[in-house]
C-alpha positions in Angstrom: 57.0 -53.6 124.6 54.6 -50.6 123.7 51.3 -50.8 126.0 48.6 -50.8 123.5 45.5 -49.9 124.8 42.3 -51.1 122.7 38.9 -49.3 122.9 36.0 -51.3 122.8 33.5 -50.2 119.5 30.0 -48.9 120.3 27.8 -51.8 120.1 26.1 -52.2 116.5 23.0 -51.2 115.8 20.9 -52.3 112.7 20.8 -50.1 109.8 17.0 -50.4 110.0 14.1 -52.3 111.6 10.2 -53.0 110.8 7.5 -51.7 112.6 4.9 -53.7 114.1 2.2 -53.0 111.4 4.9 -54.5 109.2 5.7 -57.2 110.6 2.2 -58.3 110.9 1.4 -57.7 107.4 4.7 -60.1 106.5 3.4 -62.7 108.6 -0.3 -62.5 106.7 1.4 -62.4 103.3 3.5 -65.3 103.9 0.5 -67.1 105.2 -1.6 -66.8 102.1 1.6 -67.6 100.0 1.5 -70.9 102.0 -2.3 -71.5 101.3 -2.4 -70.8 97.3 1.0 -73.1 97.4 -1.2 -75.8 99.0 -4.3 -75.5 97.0 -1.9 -76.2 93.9 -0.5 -78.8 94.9 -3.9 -80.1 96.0 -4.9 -79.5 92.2 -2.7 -80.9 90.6 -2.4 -84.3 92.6 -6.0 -84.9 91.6 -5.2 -84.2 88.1 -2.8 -87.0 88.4 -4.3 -89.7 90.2 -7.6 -89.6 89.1 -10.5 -91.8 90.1 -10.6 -94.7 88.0 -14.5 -95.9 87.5 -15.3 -99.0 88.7 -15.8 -102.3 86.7 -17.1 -105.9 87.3 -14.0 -107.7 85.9 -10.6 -107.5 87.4 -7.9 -105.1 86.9 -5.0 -104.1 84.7 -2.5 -106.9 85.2 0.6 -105.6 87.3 3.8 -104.4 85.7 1.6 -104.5 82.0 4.2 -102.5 80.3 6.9 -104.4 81.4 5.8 -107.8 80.6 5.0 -106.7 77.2 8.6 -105.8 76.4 9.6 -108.7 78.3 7.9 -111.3 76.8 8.5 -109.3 73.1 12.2 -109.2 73.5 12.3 -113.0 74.9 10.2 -114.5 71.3 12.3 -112.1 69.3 15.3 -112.5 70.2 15.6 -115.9 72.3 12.9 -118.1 70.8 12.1 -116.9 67.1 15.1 -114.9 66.0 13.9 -114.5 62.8 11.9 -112.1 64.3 14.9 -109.9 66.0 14.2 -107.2 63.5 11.0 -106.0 65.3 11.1 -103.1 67.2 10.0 -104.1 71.0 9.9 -100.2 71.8 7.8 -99.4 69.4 5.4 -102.3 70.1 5.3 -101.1 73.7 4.5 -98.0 73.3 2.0 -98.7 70.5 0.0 -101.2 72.2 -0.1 -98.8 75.1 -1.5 -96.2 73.3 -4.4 -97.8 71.9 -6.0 -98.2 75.4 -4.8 -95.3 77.6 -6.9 -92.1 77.9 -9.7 -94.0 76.4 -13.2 -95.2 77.6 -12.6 -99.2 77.9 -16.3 -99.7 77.0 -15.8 -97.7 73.3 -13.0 -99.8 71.6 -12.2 -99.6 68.1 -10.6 -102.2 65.9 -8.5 -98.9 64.7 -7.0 -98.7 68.0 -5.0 -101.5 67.5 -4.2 -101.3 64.0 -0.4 -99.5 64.9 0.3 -102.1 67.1 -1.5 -104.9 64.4 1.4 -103.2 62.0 4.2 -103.4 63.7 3.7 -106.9 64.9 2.6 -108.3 61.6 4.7 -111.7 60.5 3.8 -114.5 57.9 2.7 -117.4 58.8 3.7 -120.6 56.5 0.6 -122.3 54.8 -1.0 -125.2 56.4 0.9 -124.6 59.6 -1.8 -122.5 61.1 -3.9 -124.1 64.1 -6.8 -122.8 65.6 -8.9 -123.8 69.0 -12.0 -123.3 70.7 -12.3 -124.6 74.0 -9.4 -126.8 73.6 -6.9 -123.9 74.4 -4.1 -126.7 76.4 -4.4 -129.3 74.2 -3.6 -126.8 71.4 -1.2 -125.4 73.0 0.7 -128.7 74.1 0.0 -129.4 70.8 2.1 -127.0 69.0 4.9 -126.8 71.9 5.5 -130.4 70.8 5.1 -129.5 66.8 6.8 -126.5 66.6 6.2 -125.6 62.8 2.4 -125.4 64.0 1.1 -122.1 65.2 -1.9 -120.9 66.9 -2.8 -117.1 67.7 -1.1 -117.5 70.8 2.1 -118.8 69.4 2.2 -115.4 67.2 4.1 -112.0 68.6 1.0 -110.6 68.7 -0.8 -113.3 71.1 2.5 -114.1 72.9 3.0 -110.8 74.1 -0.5 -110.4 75.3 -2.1 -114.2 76.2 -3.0 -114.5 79.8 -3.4 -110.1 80.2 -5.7 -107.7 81.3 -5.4 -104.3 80.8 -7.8 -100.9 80.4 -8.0 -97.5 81.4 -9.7 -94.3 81.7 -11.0 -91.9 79.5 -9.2 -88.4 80.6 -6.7 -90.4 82.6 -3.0 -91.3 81.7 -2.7 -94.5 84.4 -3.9 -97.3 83.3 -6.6 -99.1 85.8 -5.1 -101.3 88.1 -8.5 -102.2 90.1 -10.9 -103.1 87.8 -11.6 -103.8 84.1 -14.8 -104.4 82.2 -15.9 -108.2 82.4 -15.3 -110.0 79.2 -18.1 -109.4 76.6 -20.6 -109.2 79.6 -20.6 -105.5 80.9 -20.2 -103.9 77.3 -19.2 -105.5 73.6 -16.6 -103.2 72.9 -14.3 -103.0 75.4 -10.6 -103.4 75.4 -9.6 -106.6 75.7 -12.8 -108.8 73.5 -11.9 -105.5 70.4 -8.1 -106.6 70.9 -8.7 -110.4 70.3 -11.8 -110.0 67.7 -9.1 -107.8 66.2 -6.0 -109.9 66.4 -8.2 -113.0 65.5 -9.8 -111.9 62.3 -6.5 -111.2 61.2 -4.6 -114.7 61.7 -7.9 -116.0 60.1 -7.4 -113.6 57.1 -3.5 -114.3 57.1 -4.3 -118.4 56.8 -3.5 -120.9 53.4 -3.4 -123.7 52.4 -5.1 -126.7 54.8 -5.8 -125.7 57.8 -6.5 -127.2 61.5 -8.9 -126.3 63.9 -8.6 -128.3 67.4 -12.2 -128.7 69.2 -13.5 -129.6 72.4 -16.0 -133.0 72.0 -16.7 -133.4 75.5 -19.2 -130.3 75.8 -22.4 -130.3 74.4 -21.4 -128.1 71.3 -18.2 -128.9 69.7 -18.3 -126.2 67.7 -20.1 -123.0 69.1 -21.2 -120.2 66.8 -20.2 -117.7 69.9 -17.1 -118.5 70.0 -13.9 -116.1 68.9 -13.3 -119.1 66.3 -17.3 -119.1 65.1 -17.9 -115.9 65.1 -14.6 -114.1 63.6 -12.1 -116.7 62.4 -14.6 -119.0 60.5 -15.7 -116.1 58.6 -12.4 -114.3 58.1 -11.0 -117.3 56.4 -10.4 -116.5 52.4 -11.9 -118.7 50.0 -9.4 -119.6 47.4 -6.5 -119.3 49.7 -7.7 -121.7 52.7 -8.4 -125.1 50.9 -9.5 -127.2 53.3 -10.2 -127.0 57.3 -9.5 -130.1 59.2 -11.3 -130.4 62.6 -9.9 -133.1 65.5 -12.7 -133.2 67.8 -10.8 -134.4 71.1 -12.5 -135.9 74.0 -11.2 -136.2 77.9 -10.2 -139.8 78.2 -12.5 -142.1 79.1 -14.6 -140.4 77.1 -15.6 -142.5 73.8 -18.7 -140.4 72.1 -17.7 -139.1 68.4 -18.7 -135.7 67.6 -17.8 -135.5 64.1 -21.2 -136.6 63.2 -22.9 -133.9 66.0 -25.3 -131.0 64.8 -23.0 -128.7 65.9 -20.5 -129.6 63.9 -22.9 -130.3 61.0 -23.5 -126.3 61.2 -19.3 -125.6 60.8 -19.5 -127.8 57.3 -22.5 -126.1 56.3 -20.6 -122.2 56.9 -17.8 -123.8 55.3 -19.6 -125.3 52.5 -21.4 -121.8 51.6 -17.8 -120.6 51.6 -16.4 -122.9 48.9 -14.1 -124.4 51.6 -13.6 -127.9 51.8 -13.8 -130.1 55.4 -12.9 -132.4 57.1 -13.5 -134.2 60.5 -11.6 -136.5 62.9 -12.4 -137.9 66.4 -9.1 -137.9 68.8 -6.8 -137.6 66.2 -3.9 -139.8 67.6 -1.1 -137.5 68.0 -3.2 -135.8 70.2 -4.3 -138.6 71.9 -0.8 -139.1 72.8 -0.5 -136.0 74.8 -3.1 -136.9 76.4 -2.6 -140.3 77.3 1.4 -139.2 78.6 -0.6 -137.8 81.8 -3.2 -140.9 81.7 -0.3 -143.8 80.7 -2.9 -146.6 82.6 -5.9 -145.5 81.4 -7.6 -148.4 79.7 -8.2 -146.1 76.2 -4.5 -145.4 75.9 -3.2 -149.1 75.5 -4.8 -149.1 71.7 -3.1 -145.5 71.3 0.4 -146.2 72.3 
C-alpha cells in the first residue's frame, strides 16, 4: 500500500475578535436590557393583581363563577327542565359583569338588569310564597310543595342564595378577602342592589292569592325593614295580586298569636291603602307539621298530627 503522509492544518484562528472597550460596552448593554425587562414585568404584575380595598364583611365566595354555572346547569337541566332553554353561559358571564371593575359601594339596579333578562321565567298565579325571617320553614315548606315557589326556588335566587361576591373598581379579579357588610357599611352595594333588585321583581311578577310565611316568635312579625316590607310589599300590583295570606308561625312550645299584633296590624293597613285584600293565620297546620316531624313528642304536636 501507498504511504500517505497527512499534514497537520495550521491551527484556526477566528475571523475576528472584540476589543476590550467592546466587550465592556456588551456587558453594560445587556445589563440595562435586563433591568428595563424587569421593571416591565414589575409593571405589569401590579396592573394585574391589584390591591383590593378592604371591607368589614367577608369576601367573594370561592370558585363564584363556577358555582353559578353549576348550580344554573343543575335547575335547568336536572331539576326544572322546562327551563333547559336558558343559556347558562350567558347568565355567567352576565352576572359577572354587573359587579367586576366596579365600586361595590355604587350599585345600580341597571347592573343587573342583563342578568334579570336572561333569567326571567313565569311564575304560575297563587303559587308564589314569600318569607321574612322564616327563611327554613319556607323553604322546607316549598321542598315539600313543590308547585310553591319562593325567590329562592327561582333561577335567579337559586343560582345566587347563600353567595357573596364584589370587586374593585379598576380591577378585573373579583375580591376574594373582603366585601362590604350587608346594608351596614354602604346602601348600595353589590349584594343588598342584587336582592332589592331581584326581589322587587318576583313581587312585580306575583297574581292571583298570594302567601307570605312570617316569623311570630320575635317581637315584630312583620318588619317594615325587611326585604319583604320594604320592596316586595310595595312591588305587589293591585288588580293582579288579590289577596295576601299571612301564616304567622311560632317555635313550638310557643302558643302566643300574632295575627292580632301591631305589627301585623301595620301590613293590613299597606295592604288596605293598596286595594289588596288580607288575610291572617297562626301556625297554619301544614306547617306545623314540619315542624312537629323534628319535635314528634312535643306536647303541642299531639293536637296537630
Amino acid at each position: 500500500m501507498p504511504n500517505h503522509t497527512f499534514r497537520q492544518g495550521a491551527r484556526e484562528e477566528p475571523c475576528c475578535s472584540l476589543s476590550k472597550k467592546a466587550k465592556i460596552s456588551l456587558g453594560i448593554l445587556c445589563v440595562l436590557v435586563l433591568l428595563v425587562v424587569a421593571v416591565v414585568v414589575g409593571v405589569l404584575m401590579r396592573r394585574r393583581a391589584p390591591k383590593h380595598k378592604e371591607w368589614d364583611g367577608k369576601g367573594s365566595t370561592p370558585h363564584f363563577r363556577e358555582i353559578v354555572l353549576g348550580r344554573c346547569y343543575t335547575l335547568t337541566q336536572v331539576l326544572r327542565p322546562e327551563l333547559r332553554h336558558k343559556d347558562c353561559q350567558k347568565i355567567g358571564e352576565a352576572f359577572m359583569h354587573a359587579f367586576l371593575s366596579k365600586d361595590p359601594c355604587s350599585s345600580k339596579e341597571q347592573d343587573y338588569q342583563p342578568l334579570m333578562e336572561l333569567t326571567n321565567e313565569t311564575i304560575p298565579c297563587g303559587k308564589t310564597l314569600f318569607w321574612s325571617k322564616s327563611s327554613e320553614l319556607a323553604h322546607q315548606y316549598t321542598r315539600v310543595q313543590q308547585d310553591l315557589f319562593t325567590l329562592e326556588d327561582t333561577l335567579l335566587g337559586y343560582i345566587a342564595n347563600g353567595l357573596t361576591w364584589c370587586g374593585d373598581e379598576g380591577s378585573s379579579e373579583m375580591n376574594y378577602d373582603s366585601c362590604p357588610r350587608w346594608r351596614e357599611q354602604c346602601i348600595n352595594n353589590t349584594l343588598s342592589i342584587f336582592w332589592d333588585t331581584a326581589s322587587k321583581r318576583f313581587a312585580e311578577n306575583a297574581c292571583g292569592v298570594v302567601q307570605v310565611v312570617l316569623n311570630g316568635s320575635i317581637n315584630n312579625a312583620f318588619n317594615k325593614n325587611s326585604t319583604f316590607g320594604r320592596v316586595e310589599v310595595y312591588n305587589l300590583r293591585p288588580g293582579e295580586v288579590l289577596t295576601l295570606q299571612a301564616w304567622v308561625m311560632h317555635d313550638i312550645g310557643d302558643h302566643s298569636t300574632s295575627c292580632s299584633s301591631s305589627s301585623i296590624n301595620d301590613l293590613k293597613l299597606i295592604l288596605s291603602s293598596r286595594n289588596i285584600k288580607f288575610t291572617c293565620q297562626d301556625n297554619y297546620r301544614p306547617i306545623k307539621l314540619l315542624q312537629c316531624v323534628t319535635n314528634p313528642e312535643h306536647s303541642s304536636c299531639s293536637s296537630v298530627i
